[in-house]
C-alpha positions as CSV (number, residue, x, y, z in Angstrom):
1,X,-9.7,6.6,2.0
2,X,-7.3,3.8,3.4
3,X,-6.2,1.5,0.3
4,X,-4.5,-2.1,1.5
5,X,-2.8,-3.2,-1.9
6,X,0.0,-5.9,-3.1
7,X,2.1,-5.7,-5.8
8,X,4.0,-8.5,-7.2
9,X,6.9,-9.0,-9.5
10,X,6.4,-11.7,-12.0
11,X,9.5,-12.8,-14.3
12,X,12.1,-11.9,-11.9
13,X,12.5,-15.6,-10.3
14,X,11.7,-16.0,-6.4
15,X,13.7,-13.4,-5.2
16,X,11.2,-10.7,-5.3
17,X,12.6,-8.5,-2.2
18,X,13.8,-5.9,-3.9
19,X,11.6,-5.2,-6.5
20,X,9.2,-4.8,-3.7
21,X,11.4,-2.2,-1.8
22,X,11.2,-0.7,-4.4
23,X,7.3,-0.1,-4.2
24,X,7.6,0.6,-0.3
25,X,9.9,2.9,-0.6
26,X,7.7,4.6,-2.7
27,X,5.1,4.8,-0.1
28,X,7.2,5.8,2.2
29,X,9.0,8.6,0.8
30,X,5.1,9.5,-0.3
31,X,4.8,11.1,3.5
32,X,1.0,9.8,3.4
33,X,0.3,7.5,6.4
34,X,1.3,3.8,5.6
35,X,1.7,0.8,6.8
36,X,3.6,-2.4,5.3
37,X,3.2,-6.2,6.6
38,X,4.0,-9.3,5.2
39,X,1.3,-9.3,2.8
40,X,-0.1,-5.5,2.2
41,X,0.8,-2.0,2.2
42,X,-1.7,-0.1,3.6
43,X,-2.4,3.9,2.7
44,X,-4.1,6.7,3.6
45,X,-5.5,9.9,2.2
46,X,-7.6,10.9,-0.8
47,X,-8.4,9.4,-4.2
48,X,-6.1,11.3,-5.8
49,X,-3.1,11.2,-3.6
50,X,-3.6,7.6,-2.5
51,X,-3.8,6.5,-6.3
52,X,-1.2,8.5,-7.7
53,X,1.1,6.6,-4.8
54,X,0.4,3.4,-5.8
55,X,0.7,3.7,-9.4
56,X,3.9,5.4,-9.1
57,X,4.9,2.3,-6.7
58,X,3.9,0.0,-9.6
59,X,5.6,1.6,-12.1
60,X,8.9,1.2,-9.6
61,X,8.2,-2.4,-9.7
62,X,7.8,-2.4,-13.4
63,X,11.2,-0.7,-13.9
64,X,12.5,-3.9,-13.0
65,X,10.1,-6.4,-14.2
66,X,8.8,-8.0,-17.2
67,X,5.1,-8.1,-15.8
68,X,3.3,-6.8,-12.7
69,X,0.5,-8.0,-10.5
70,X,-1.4,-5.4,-8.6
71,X,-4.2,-6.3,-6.0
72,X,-5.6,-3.5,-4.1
73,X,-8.8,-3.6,-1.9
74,X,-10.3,0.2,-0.4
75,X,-12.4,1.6,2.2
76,X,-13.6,4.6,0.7
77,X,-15.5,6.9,3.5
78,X,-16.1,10.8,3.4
79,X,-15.0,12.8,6.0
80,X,-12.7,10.1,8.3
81,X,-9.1,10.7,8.8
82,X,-6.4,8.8,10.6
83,X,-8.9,6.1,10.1
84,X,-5.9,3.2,9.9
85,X,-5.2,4.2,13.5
86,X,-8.7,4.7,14.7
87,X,-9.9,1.2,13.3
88,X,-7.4,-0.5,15.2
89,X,-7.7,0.9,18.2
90,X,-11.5,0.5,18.2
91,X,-10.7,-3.2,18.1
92,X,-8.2,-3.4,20.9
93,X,-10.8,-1.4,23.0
94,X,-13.4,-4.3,22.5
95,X,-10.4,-6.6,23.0
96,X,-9.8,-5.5,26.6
């Protein structure tokens, strides 16, 4: 499963960089494939894993803030792994 979600701060005035941190760094220290941009973090792994990372990375977030946003959009597929790598590499091949 490869999850690409956002999660915002909201109440904590336009400076949201490290509230955010403090969700990546979640994901990082989760050891689970990742990926962060300026508009998603992406994971990878199972159900379980990938879900219990992200709520733990929004319950970061809400340590510091009033309210949270969470938007999170999955490609759910039996039997794939290392499929953020793979995808992308399809694409560059039909690129060339």
């Amino acid at each position: 499963m490869i999850v690409a979600f956002s999660i915002t701060p909201l109440g904590v005035g336009e400076g949201v960089a490290e509230p955010v941190a403090r969700a990546v760094k979640v994901v990082r220290d989760s050891g689970l494939p990742n990926r962060t941009d300026a508009m998603f973090t992406t994971i990878e792994g199972d159900w379980d894993e990938v879900m219990a990372v992200i709520k733990r990375a929004v319950d970061a977030v809400a340590e510091v803030a009033p309210r949270v946003s969470l938007v999170l959009k999955a490609d759910l597929r039996e039997g794939v792994t290392d499929g953020m790598t793979a995808k992308v590499e399809s694409l560059e091949r039909h690129l060339s």
